[in-house]
Backbone and ligand atoms as CSV (ligand in chain L), in Angstrom:
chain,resi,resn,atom,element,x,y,z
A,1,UNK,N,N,65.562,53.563,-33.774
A,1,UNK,CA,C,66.467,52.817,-34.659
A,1,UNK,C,C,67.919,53.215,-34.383
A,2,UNK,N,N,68.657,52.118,-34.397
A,2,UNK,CA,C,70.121,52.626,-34.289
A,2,UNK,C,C,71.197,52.224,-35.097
A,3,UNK,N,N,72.077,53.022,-35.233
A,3,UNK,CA,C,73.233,53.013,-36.199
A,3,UNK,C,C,74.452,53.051,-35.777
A,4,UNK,N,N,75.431,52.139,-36.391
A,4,UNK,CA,C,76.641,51.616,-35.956
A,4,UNK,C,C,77.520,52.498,-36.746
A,5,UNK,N,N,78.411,53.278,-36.687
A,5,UNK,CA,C,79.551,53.920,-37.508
A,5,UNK,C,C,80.938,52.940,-37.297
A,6,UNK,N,N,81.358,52.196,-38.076
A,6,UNK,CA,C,82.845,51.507,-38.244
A,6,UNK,C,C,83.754,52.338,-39.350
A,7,UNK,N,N,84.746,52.463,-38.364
A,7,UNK,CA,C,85.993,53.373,-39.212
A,7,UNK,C,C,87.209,52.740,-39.058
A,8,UNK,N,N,87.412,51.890,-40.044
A,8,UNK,CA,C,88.840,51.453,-40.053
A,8,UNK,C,C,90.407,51.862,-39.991
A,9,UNK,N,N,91.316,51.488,-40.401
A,9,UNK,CA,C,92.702,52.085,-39.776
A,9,UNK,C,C,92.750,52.885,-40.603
A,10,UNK,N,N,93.497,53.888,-40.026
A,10,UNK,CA,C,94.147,54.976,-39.939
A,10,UNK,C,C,93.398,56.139,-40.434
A,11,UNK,N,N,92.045,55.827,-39.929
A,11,UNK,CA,C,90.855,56.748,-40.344
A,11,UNK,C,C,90.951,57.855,-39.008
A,12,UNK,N,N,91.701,57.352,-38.204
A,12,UNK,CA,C,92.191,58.184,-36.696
A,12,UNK,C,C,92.955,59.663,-36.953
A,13,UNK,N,N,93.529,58.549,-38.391
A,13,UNK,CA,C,94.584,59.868,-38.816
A,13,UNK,C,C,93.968,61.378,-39.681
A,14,UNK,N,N,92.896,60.924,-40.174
A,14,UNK,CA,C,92.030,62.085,-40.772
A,14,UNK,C,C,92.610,63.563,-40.272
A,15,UNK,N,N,92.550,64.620,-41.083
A,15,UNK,CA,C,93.588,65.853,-40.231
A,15,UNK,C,C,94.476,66.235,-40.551
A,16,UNK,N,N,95.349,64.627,-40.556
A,16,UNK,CA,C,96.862,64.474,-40.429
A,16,UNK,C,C,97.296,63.927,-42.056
A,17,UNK,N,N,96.524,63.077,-41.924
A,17,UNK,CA,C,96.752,62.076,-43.455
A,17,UNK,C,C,96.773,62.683,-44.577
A,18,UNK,N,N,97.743,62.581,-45.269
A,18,UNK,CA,C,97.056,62.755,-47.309
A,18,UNK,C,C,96.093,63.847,-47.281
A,19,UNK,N,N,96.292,65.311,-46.841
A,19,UNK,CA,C,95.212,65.961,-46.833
A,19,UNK,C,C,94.340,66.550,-48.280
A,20,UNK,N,N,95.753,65.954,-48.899
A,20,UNK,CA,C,95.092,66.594,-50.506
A,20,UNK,C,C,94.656,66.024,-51.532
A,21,UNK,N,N,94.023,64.632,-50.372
A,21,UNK,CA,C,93.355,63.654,-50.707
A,21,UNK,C,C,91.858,63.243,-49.770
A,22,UNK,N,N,92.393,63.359,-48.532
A,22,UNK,CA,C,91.161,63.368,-47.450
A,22,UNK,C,C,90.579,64.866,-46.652
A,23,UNK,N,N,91.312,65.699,-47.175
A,23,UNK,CA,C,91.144,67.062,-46.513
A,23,UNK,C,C,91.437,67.115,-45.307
A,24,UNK,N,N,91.018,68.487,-44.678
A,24,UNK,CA,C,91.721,68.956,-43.111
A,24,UNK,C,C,90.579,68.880,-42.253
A,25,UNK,N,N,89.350,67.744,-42.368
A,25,UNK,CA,C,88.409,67.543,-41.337
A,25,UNK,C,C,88.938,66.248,-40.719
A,26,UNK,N,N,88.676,66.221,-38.787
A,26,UNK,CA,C,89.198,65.499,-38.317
A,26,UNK,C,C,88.382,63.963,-38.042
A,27,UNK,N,N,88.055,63.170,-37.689
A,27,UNK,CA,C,87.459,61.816,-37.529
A,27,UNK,C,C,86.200,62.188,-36.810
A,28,UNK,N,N,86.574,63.058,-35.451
A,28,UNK,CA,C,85.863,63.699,-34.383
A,28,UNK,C,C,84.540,64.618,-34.909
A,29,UNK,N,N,85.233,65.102,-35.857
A,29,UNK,CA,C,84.633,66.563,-35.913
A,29,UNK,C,C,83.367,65.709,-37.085
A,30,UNK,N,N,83.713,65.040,-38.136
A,30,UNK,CA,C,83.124,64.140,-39.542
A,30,UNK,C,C,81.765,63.798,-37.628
A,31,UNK,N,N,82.503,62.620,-36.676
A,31,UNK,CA,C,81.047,61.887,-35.856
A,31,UNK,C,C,80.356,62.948,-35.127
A,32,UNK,N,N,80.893,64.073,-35.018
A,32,UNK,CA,C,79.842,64.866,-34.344
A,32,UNK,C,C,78.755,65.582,-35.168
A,33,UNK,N,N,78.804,65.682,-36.842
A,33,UNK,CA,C,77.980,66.414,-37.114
A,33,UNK,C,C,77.304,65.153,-37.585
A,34,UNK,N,N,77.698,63.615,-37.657
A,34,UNK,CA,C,76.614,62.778,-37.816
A,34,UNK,C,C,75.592,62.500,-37.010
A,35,UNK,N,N,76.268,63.157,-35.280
A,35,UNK,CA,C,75.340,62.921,-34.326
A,35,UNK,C,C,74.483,63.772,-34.235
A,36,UNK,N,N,74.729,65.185,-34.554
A,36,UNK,CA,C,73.778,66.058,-34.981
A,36,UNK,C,C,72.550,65.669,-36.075
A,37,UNK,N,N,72.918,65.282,-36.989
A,37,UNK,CA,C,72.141,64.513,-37.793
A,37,UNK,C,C,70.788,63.751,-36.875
A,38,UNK,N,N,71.814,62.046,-36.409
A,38,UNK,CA,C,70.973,61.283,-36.050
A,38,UNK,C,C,70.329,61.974,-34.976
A,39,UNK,N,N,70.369,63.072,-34.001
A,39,UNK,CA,C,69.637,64.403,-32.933
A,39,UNK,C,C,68.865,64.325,-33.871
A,40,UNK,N,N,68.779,65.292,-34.884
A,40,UNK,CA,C,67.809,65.917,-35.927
A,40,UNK,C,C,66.462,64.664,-35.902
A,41,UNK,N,N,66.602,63.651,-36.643
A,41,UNK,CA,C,65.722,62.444,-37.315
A,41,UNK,C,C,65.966,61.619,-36.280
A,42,UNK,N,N,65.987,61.327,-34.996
A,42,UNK,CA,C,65.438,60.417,-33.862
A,42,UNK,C,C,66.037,59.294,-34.278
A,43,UNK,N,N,67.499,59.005,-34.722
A,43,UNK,CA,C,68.075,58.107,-34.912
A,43,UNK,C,C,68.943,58.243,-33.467
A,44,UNK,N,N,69.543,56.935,-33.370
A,44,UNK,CA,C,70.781,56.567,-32.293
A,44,UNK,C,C,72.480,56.286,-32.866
A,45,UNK,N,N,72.935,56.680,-32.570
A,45,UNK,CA,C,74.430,56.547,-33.380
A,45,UNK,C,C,75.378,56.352,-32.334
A,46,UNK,N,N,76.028,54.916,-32.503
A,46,UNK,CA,C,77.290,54.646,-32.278
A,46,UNK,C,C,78.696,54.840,-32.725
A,47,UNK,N,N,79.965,54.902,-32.426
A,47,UNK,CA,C,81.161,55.388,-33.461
A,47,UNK,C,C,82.119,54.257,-32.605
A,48,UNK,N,N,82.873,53.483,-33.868
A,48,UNK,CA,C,83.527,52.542,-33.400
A,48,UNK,C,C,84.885,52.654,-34.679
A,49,UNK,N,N,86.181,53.080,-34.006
A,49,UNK,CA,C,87.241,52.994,-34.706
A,49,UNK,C,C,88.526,52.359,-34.409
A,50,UNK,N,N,89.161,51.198,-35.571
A,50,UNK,CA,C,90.009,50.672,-35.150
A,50,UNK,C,C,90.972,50.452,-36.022
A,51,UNK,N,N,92.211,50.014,-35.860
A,51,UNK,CA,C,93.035,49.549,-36.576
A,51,UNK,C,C,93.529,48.266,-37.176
A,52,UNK,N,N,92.792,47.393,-36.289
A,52,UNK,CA,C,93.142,45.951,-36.597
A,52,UNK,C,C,91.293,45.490,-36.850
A,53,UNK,N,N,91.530,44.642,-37.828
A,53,UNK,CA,C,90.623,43.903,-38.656
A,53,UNK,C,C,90.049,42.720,-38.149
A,54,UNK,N,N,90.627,42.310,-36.865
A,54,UNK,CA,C,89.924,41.261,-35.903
A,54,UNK,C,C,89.053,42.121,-35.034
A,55,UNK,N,N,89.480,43.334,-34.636
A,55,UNK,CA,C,88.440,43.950,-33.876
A,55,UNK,C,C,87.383,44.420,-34.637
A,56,UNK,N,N,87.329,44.358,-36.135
A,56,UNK,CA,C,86.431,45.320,-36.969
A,56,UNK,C,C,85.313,44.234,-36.624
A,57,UNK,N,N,85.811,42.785,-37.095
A,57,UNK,CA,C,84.927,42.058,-37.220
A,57,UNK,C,C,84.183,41.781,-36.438
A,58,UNK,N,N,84.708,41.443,-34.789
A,58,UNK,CA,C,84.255,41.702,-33.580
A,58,UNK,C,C,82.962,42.407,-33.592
A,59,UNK,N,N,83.752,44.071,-33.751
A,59,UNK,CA,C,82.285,44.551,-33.654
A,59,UNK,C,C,81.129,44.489,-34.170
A,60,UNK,N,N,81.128,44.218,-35.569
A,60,UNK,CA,C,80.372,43.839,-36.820
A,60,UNK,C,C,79.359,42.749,-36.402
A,61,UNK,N,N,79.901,41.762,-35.622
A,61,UNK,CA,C,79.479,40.310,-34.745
A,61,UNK,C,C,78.661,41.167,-34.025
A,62,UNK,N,N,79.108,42.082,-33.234
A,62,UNK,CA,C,78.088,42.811,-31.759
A,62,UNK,C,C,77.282,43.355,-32.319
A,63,UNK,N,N,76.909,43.774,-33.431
A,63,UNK,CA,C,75.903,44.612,-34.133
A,63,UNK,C,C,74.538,43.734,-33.916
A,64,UNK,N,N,74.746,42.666,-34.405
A,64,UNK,CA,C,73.723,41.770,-34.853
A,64,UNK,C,C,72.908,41.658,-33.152
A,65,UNK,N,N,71.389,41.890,-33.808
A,65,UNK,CA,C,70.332,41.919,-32.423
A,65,UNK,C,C,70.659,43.042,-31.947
A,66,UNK,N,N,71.522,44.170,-31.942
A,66,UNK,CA,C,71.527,45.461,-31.388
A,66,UNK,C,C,71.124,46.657,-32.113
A,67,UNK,N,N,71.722,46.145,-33.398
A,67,UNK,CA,C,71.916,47.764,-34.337
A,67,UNK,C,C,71.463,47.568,-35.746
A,68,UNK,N,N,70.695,48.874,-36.322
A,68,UNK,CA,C,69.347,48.340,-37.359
A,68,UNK,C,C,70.058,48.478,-38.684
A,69,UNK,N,N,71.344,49.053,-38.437
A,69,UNK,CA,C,71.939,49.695,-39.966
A,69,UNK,C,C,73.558,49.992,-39.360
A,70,UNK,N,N,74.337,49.674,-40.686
A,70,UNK,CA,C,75.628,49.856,-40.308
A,70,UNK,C,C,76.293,50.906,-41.359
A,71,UNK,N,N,77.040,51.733,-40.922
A,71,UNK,CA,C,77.924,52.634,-41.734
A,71,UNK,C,C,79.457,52.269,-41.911
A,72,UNK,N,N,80.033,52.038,-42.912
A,72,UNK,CA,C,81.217,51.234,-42.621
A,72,UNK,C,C,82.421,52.238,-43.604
A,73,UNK,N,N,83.321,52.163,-42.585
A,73,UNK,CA,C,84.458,52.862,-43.812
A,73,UNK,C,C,85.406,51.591,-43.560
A,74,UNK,N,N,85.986,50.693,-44.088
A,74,UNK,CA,C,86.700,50.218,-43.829
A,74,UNK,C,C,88.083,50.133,-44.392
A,75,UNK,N,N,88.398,51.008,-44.624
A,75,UNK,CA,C,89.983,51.401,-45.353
A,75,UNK,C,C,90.141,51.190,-45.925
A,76,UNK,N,N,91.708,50.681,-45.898
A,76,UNK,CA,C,92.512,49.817,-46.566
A,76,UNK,C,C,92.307,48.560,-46.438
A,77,UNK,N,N,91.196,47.971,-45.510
A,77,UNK,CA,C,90.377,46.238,-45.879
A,77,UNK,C,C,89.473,46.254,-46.423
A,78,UNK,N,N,89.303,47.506,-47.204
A,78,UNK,CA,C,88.153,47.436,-48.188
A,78,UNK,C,C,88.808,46.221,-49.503
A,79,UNK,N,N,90.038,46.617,-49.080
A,79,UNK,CA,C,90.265,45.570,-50.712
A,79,UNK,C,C,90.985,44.557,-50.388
A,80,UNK,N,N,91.278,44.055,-49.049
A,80,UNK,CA,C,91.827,42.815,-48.725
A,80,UNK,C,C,90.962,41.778,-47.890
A,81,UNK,N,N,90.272,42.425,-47.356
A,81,UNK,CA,C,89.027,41.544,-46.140
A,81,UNK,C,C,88.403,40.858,-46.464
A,82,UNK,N,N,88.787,39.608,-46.620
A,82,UNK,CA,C,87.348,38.285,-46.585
A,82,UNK,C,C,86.357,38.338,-45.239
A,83,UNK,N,N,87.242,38.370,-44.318
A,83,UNK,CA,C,86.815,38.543,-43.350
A,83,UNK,C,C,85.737,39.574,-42.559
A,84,UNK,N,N,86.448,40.847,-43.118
A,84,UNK,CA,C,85.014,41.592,-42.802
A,84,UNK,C,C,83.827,42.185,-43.706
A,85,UNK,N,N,84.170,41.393,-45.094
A,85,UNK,CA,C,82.766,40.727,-45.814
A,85,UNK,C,C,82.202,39.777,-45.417
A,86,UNK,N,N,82.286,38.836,-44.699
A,86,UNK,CA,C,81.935,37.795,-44.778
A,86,UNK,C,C,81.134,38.013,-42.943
A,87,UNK,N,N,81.898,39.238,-42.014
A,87,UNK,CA,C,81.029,39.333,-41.141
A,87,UNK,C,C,80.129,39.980,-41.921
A,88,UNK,N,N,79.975,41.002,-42.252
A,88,UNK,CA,C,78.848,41.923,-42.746
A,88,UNK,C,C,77.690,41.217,-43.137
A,89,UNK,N,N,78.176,39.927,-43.953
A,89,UNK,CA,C,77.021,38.904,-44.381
A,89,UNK,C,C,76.509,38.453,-43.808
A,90,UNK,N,N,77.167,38.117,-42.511
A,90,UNK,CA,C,76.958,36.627,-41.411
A,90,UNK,C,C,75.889,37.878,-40.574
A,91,UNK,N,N,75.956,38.846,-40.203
A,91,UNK,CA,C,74.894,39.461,-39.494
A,91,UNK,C,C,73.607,40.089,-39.738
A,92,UNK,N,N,73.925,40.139,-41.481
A,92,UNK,CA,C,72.331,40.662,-42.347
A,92,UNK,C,C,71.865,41.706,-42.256
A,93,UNK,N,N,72.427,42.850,-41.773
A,93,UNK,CA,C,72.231,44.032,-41.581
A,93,UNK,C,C,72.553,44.996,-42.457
A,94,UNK,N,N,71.357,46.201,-42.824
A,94,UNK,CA,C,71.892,46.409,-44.091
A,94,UNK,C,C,72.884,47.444,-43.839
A,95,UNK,N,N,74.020,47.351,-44.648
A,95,UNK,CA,C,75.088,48.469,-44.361
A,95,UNK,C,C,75.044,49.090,-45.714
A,96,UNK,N,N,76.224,50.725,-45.489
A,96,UNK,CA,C,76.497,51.401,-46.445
A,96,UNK,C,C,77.871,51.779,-46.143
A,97,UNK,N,N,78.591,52.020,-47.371
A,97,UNK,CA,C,80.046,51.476,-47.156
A,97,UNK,C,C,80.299,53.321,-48.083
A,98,UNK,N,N,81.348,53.703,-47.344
A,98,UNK,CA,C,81.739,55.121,-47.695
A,98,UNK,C,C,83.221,55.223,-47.891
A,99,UNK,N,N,83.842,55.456,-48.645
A,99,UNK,CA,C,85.265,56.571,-49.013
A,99,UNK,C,C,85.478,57.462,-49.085
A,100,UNK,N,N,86.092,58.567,-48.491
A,100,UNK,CA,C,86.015,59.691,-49.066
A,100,UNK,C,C,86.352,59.855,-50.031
A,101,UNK,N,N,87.636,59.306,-50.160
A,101,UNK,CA,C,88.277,59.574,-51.862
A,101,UNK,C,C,87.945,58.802,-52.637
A,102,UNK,N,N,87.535,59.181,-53.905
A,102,UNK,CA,C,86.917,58.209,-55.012
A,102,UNK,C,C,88.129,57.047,-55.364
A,103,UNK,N,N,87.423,55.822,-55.103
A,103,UNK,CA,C,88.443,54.180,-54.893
A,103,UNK,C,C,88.986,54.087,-56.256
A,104,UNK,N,N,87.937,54.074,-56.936
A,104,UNK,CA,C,87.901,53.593,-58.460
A,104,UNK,C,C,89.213,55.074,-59.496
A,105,UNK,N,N,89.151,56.218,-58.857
A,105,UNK,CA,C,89.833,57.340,-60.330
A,105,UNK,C,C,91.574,56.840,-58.729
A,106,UNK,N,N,92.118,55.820,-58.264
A,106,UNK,CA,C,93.266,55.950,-57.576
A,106,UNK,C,C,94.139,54.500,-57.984
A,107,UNK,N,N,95.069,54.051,-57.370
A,107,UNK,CA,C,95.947,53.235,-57.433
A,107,UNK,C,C,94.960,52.244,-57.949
A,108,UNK,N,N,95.334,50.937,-59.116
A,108,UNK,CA,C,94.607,49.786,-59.353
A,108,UNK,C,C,94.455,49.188,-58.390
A,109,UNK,N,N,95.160,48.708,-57.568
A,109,UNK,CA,C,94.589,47.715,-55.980
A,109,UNK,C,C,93.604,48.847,-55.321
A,110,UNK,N,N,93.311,49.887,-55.084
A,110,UNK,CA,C,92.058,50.184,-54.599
A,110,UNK,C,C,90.543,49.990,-55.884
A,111,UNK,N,N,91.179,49.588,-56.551
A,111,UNK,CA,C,89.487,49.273,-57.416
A,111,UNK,C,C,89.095,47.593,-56.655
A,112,UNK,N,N,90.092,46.708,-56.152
A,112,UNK,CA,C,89.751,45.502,-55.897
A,112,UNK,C,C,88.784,45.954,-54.572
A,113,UNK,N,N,87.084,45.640,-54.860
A,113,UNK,CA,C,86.475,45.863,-53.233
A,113,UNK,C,C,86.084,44.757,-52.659
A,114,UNK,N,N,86.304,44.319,-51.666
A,114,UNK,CA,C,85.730,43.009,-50.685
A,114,UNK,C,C,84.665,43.177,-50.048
A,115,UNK,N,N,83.711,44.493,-49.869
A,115,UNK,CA,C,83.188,44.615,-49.543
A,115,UNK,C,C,82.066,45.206,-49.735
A,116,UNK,N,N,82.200,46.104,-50.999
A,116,UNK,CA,C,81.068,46.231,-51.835
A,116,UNK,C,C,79.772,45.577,-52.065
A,117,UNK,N,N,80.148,44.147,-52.511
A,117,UNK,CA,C,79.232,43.763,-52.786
A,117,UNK,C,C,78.239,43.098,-51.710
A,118,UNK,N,N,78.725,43.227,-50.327
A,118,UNK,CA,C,77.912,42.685,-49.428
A,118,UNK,C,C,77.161,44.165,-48.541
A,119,UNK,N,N,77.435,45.074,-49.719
A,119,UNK,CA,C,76.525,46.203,-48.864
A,119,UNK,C,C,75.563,46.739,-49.431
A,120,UNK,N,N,74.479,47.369,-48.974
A,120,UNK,CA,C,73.534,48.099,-49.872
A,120,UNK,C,C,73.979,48.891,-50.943
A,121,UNK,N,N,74.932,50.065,-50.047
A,121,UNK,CA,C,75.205,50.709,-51.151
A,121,UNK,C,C,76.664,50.998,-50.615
A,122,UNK,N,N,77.256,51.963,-51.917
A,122,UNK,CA,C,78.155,52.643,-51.754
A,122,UNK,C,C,78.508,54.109,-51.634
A,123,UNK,N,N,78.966,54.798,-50.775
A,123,UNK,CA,C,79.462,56.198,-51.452
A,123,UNK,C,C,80.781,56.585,-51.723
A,124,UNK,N,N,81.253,57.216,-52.692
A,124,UNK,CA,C,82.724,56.679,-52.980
A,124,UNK,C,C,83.062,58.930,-53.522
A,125,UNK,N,N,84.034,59.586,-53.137
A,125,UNK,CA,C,84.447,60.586,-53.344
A,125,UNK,C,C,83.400,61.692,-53.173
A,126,UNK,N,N,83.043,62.062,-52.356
A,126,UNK,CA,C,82.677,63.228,-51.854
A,126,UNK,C,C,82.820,63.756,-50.595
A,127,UNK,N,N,84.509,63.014,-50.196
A,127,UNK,CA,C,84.971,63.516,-49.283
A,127,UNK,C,C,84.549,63.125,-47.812
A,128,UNK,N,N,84.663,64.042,-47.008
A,128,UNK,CA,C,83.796,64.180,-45.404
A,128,UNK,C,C,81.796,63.853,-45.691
A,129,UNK,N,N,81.885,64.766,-47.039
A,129,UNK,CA,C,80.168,64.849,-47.136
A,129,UNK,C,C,80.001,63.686,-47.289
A,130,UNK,N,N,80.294,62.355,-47.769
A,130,UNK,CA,C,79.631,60.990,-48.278
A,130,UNK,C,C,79.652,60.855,-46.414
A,131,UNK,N,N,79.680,60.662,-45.469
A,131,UNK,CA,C,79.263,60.695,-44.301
A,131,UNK,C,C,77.974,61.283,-43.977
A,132,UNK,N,N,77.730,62.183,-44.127
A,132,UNK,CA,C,76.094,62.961,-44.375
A,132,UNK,C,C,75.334,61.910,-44.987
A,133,UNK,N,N,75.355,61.634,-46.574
A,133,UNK,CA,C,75.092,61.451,-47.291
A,133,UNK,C,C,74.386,59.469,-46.921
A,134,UNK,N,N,75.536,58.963,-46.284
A,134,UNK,CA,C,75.042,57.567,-45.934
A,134,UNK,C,C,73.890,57.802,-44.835
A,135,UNK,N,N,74.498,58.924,-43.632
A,135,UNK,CA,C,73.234,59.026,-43.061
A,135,UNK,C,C,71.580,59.120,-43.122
A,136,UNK,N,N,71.736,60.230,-44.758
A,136,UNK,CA,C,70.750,60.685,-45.411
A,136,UNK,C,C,70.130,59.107,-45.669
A,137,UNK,N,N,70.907,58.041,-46.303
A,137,UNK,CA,C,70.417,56.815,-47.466
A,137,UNK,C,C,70.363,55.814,-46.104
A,138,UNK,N,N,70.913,56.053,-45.057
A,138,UNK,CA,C,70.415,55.380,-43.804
A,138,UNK,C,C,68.909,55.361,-43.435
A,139,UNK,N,N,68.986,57.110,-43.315
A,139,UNK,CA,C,67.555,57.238,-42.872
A,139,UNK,C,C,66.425,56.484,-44.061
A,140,UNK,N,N,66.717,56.896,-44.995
A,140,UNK,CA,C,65.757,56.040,-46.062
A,140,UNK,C,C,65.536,55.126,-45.904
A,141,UNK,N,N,66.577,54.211,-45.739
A,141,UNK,CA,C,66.590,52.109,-45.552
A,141,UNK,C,C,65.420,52.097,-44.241
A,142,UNK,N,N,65.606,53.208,-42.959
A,142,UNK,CA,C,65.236,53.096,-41.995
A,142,UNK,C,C,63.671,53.101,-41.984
A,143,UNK,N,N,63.307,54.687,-42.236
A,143,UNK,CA,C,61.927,54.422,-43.006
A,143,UNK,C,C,61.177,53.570,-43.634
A,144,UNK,N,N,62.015,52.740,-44.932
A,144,UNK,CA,C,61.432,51.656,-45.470
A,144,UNK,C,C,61.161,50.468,-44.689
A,145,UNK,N,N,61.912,50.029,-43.733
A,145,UNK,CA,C,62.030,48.771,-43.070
A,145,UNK,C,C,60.692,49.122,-42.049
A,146,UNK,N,N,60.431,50.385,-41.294
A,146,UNK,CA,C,59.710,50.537,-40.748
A,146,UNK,C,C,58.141,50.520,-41.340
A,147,UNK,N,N,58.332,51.179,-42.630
A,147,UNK,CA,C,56.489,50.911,-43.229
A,147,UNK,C,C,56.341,49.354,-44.115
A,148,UNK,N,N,57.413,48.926,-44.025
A,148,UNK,CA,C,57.493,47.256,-44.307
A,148,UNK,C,C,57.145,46.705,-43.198
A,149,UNK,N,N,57.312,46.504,-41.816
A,149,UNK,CA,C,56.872,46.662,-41.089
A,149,UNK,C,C,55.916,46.294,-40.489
A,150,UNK,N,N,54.996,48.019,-40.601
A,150,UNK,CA,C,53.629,48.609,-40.219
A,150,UNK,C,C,52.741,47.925,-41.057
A,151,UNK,N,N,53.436,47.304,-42.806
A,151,UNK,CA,C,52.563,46.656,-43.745
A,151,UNK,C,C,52.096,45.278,-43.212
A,152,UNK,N,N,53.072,45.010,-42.509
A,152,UNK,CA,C,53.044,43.903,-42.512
A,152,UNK,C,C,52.649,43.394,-41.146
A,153,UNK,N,N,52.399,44.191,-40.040
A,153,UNK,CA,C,51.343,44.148,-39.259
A,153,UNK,C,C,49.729,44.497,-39.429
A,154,UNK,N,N,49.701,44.900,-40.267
A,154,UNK,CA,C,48.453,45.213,-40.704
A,154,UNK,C,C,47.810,44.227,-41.326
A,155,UNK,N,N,48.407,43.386,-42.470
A,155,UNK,CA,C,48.243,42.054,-43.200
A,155,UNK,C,C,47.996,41.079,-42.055
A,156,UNK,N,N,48.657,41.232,-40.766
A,156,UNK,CA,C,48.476,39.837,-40.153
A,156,UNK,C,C,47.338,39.875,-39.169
A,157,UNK,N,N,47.365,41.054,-38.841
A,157,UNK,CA,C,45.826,41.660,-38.139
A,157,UNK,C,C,44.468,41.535,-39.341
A,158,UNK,N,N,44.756,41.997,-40.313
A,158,UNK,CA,C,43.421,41.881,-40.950
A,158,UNK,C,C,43.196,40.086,-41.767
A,159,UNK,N,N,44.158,39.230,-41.273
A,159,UNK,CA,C,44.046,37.696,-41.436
A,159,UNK,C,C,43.576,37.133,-40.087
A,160,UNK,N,N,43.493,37.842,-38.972
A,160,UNK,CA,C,43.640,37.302,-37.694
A,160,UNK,C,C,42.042,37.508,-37.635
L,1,DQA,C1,C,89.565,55.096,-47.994
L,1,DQA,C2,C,90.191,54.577,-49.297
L,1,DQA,C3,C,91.109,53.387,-49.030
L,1,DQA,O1,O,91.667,52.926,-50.237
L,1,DQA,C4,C,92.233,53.804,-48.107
L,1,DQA,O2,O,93.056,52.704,-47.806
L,1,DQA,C5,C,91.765,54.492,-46.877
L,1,DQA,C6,C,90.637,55.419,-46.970
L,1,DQA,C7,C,88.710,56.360,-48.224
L,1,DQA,O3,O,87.936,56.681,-47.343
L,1,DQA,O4,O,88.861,57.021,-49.255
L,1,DQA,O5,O,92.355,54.359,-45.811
L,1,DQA,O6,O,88.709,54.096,-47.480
């Protein structure tokens, strides 16, 4: 099974940025212990980061028929993007959408989400760890889809 990581703008800046808001872990350092992770549980992990919102969508488009689950941070188009809600939809894949910093206790325009509602779930303020954490609720979706599945080869074999 494989997994797509999308990190929107200025998620590059991690490190550098607002640290007393995003802390002093870098973008790099957050995808390598996810890849450790997906090592651990026989997952596959991709990492795709950008700044512009035509390429987000792009990739979001390339997912579809490649990649079983999507991890999405998408910034600051978390609260302006029709667009990359409306890919997320158009490809049916289930995603999980992460912040580090909690959206909802900050500025009123970060409570507006565009993208929420076209994802499984959310993780919202626990920093670097809500990265773990989607992985963790990744692997779950992953599991399930797989003994949904196995159920459902079994049903068509014992009709056959
Ligand atoms: C963010 C929250 C957004 O409001 C902000 O624009 C970001 C990062 C987060 O991870 O907390 O760039 O998505």
């Amino acid at each position: 099974m494989k997994i797509a990581v999308i990190q929107g703008p200025n998620l590059n800046m991690l490190g550098v940025r607002e640290q007393q808001i995003y802390g002093p872990m870098k973008l790099e350092q957050i995808h390598a212990q996810m890849k450790d992770f997906a090592g651990q549980n026989k997952l596959e992990v991709e990492f795709f980061q950008s700044n512009l919102e035509g390429e987000i969508v792009d990739k979001i488009q390339e997912c579809y028929g490649e990649v079983d689950g999507i991890i999405i941070n998408a910034a600051a188009y978390t609260h302006t993007s029709i667009a990359i809600r409306d890919a997320i939809s158009a490809v049916g894949i289930p995603a999980i959408e992460v912040h580090i910093s909690n959206i909802h206790r900050r500025e009123d325009f970060r409570k507006e989400n565009m993208i929420a509602p076209v994802c499984t779930s959310s993780i919202v303020g626990f920093g670097p760890f809500g990265y773990h954490l989607a992985m963790m609720g990744m692997l779950q979706i992953m599991n399930e889809m797989k003994a949904a599945q196995e159920m459902q080869t079994q049903t068509t074999q014992a009709v056959e």
